[in-house]
C-alpha positions in Angstrom: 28.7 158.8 126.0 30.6 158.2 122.7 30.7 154.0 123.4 26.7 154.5 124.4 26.2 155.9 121.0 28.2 153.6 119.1 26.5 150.9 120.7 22.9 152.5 120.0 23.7 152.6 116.3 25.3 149.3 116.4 21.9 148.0 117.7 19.6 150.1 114.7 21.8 148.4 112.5 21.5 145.1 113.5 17.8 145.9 113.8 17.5 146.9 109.9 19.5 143.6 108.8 17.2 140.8 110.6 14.2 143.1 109.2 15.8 142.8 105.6 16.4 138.9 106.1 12.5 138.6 107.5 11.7 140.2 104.3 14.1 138.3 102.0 12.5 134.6 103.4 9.0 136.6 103.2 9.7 136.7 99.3 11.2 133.2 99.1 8.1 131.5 101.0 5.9 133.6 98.4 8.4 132.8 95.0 8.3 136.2 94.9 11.1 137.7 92.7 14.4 139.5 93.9 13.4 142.2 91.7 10.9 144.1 93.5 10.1 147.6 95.5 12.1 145.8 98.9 15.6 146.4 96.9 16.2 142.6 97.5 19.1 141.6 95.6 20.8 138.7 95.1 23.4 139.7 97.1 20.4 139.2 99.7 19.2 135.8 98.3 23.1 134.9 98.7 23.7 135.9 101.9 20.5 134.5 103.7 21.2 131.1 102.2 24.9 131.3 103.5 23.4 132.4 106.8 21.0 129.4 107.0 23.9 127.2 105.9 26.3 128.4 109.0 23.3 129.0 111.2 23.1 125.2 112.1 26.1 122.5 112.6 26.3 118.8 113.6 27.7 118.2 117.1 30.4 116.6 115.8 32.8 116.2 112.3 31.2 113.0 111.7 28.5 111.3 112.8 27.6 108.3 113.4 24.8 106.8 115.8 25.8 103.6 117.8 22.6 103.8 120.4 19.0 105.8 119.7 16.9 107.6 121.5 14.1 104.9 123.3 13.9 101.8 125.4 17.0 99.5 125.2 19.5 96.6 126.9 21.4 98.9 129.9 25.2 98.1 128.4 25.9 97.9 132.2 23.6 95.3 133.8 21.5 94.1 130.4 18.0 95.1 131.7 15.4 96.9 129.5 15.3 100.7 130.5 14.8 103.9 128.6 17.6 105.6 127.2 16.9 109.0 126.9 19.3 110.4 124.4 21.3 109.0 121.3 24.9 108.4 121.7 27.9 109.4 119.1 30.8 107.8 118.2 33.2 109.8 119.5 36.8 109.0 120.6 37.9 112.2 122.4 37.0 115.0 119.6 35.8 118.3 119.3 32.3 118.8 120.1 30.4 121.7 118.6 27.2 123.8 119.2 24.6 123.0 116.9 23.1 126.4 116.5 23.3 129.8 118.1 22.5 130.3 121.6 24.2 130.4 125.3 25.6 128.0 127.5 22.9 127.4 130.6 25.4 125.6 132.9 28.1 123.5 133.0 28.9 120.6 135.7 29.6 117.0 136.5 27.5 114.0 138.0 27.8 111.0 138.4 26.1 109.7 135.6 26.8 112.4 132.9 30.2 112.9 133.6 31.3 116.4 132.6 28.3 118.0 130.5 27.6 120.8 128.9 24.0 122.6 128.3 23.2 124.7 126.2 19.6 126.9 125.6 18.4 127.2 121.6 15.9 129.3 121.7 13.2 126.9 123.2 15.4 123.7 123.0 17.4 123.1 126.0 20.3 120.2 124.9 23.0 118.5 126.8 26.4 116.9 125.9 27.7 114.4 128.1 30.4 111.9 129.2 32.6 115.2 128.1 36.5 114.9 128.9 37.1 118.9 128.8 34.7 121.6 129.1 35.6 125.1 127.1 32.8 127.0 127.8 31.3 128.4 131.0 27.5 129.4 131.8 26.5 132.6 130.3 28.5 132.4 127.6 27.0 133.4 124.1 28.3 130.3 121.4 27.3 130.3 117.5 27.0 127.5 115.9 30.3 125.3 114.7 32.4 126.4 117.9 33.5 124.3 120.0 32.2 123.3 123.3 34.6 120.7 124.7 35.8 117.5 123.9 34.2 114.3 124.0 35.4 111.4 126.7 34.3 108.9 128.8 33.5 110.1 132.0 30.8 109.4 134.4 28.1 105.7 133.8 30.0 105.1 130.4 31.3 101.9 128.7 33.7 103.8 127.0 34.8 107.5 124.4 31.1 108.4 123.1 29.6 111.9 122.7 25.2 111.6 124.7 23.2 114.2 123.5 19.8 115.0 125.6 17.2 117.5 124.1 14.3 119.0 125.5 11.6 121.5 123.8 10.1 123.7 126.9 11.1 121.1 129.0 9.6 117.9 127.4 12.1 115.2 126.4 13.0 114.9 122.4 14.7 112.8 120.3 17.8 114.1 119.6 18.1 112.8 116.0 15.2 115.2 115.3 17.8 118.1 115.4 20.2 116.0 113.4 17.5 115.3 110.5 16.9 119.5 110.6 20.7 120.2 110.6 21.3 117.7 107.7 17.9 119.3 105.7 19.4 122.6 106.4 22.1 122.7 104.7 21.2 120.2 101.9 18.6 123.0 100.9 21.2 125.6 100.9 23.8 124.0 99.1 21.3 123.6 96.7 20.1 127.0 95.8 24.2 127.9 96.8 25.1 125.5 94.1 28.1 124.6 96.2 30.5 121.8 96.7 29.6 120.9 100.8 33.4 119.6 100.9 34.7 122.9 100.5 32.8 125.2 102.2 34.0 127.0 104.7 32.7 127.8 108.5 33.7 131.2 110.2 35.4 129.0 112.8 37.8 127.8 109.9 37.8 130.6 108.0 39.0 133.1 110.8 41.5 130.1 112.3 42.9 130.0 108.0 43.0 133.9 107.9 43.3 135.4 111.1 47.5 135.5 111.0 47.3 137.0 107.5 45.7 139.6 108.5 47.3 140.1 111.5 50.8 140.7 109.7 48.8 143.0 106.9 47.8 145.4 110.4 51.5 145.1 111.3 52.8 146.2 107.8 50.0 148.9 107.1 47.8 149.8 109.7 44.7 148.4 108.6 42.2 147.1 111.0 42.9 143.0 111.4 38.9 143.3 112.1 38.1 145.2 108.8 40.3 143.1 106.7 38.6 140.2 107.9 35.1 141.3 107.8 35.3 142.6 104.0 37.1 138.8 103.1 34.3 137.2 104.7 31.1 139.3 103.6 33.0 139.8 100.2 33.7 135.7 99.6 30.8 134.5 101.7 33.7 133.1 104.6 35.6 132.2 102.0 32.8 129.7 99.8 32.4 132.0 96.6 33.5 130.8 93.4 35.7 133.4 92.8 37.3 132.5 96.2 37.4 129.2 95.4 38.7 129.0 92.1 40.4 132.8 91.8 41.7 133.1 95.4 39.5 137.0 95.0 38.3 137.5 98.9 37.7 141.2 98.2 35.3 140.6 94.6 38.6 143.0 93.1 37.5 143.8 89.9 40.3 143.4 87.0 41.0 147.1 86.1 42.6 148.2 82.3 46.0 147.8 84.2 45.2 144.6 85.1 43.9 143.5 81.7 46.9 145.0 79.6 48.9 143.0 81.6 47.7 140.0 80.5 47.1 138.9 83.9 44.2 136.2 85.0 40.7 137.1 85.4 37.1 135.2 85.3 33.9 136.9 84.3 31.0 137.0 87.1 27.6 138.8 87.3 28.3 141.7 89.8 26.6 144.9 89.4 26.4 144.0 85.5 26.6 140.6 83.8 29.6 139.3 82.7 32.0 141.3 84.7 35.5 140.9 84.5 37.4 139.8 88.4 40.6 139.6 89.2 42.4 135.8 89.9 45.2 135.2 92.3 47.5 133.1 93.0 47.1 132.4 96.9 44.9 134.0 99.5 47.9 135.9 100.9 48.4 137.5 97.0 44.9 139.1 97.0 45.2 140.1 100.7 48.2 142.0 99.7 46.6 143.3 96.7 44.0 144.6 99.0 46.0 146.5 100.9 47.6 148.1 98.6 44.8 149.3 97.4 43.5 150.7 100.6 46.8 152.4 100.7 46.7 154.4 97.1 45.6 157.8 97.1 41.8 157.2 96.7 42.1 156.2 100.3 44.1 158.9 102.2 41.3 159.6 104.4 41.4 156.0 106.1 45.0 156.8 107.2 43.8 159.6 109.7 42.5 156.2 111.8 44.0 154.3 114.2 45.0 150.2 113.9 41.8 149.5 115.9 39.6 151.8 114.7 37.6 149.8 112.6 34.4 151.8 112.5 35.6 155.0 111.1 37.9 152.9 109.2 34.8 151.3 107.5 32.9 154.0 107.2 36.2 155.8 105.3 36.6 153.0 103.0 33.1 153.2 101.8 33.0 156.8 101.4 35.9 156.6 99.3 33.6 154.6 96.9 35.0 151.1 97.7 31.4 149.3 97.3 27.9 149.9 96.2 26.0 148.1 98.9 24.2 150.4 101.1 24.3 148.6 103.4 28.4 146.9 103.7 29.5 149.1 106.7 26.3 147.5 108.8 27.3 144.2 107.7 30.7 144.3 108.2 30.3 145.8 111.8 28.0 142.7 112.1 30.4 140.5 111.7 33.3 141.7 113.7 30.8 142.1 116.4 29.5 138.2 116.1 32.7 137.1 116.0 34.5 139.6 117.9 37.3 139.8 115.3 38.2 143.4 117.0 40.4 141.4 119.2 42.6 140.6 116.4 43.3 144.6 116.3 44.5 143.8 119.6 46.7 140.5 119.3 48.3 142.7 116.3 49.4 145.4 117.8 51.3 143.0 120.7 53.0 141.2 117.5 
């Protein structure tokens, strides 16, 4: 009865975030402002322009098109027939999911080779000519993660990645998604004012920090799952500035301790303007620092909670008065759900 509950309120939650995103693009379609009687921050602007930027990937690192979609030369026997997909250079890479969605079914024929396909909402798309498969049918995937790895098998001349799309069943051109997936996240680097070369996806981010975090459970019996979900909602997976340039992945603010020390800061706008943050030297420095904090007094009542409770554990750190968001335990619960970082808890405590 106690999972059935948890999962209930785990639902209402998720629930009252997809509402507050409706709202926040409702108010960027209008050029409405963030100040207004929805208590849209810009936390909120933040965070739905990161989404949109991680909710959409290109199939592959880099791309680059050496057939389009539409009638061509047959590379096997030179007559004119229609080629109903574009093909990718590929030479045996990573192939990824280009938004979120589930894996429909997974096979081989003779002309596809080993494929992949995967439903979008109402676009069904297929990658062929695959040399692995990692997924199987059923399976929920999120944009960025891997599918399989591209090949040569079945009617191919040689290592390319053929993608097929179809929009309730009528055949598209491919490059259509490509053009969206590229407009994406031009428009929210833009209003991110971010350097594309740096950011981060969750993929990368959790394959960087997952270890880290992993060794902090080990050494004090915080959640790997909680320790993870506050670096990634706190630094936006990692693509903040104060990430970026002052290795912060909890927004630490520099205390008087901190400051009659002498030791580095930068100035943001938090809950004030010009507020003063912490810098570190490395990732694994403000980690640590994190944890230490979560182990000082103000935080006894976490300790009463198990390694892979990270629930209560949440819900302890924010009663203690570690953030102002009202909303941080939903959001953080979100994303250990997505990404289901909770087996980390797991893989630590076999360390």
């Amino acid at each position: 009865m106690c999972y059935l509950h948890f999962i209930l309120y785990f639902c209402s939650q998720i629930i009252r975030l997809l509402m507050k995103k409706l709202i926040v693009l409702i108010l960027l379609l209008c050029g409405i402002g963030v100040q207004s009687s929805m208590a849209i921050t810009e936390d909120d602007i933040k965070d739905y322009w990161i989404d949109k930027y991680l909710s959409v990937s290109f199939p592959l690192k880099n791309i680059r098109i050496n057939s389009f979609y539409g009638v061509r030369s047959d590379p096997f026997n030179g007559q004119t027939r229609q080629h109903r997909g574009i093909d990718l250079a590929a030479r045996y890479e990573e192939v990824l999911a280009m938004f979120d969605g589930y894996v429909k079914a997974t096979g081989y024929d003779s002309g596809s080779g080993k494929y992949v396909t995967m439903q979008f909402g109402d676009y069904t798309v297929s990658y062929c000519h695959l040399s692995e498969i990692w997924v199987e049918k059923n399976m929920k995937i999120y944009a960025g993660e891997p599918v399989g790895l591209s090949g040569t098998t079945g009617r191919s001349t040689g290592p390319h990645l053929h993608i097929t799309s179809r929009l309730r069943g009528k055949l598209q051109d491919p490059y259509n998604l490509l053009v969206y997936i590229r407009d994406t996240k031009q428009k929210a680097i833009k209003a991110l004012h971010l350097d594309e070369q740096k950011i981060n996806t969750p993929t990368e981010f959790i394959k960087k920090y997952a270890n880290i975090a992993m060794r902090q459970q080990r050494k004090y019996g915080i959640p790997s799952s909680v320790i993870l979900a506050q670096m990634a909602l706190e630094s936006g997976w990692g693509n903040s500035t104060l990430a970026q340039a002052g290795c912060n992945y909890f927004g630490i603010k520099a205390n008087r301790k901190w400051l009659n020390q002498g030791l580095p800061y930068s100035t943001h706008d938090d809950d004030r303007p010009n507020e003063k943050f912490c810098n570190f030297n490395s990732p694994e420095e403000s980690v640590e620092y994190h944890s230490r904090l979560l182990m000082s007094d103000r935080y006894a009542r976490c300790w009463r909670y198990g390694s892979k409770d990270f629930h209560h554990w949440l819900l302890a750190i924010i009663a203690s008065g570690y953030a102002t968001r009202r909303d941080y335990v939903e959001k953080c619960e979100s994303i250990i759900m997505k990404h289901k970082l909770y087996l980390y808890d797991d893989l630590a405590e076999k360390m």
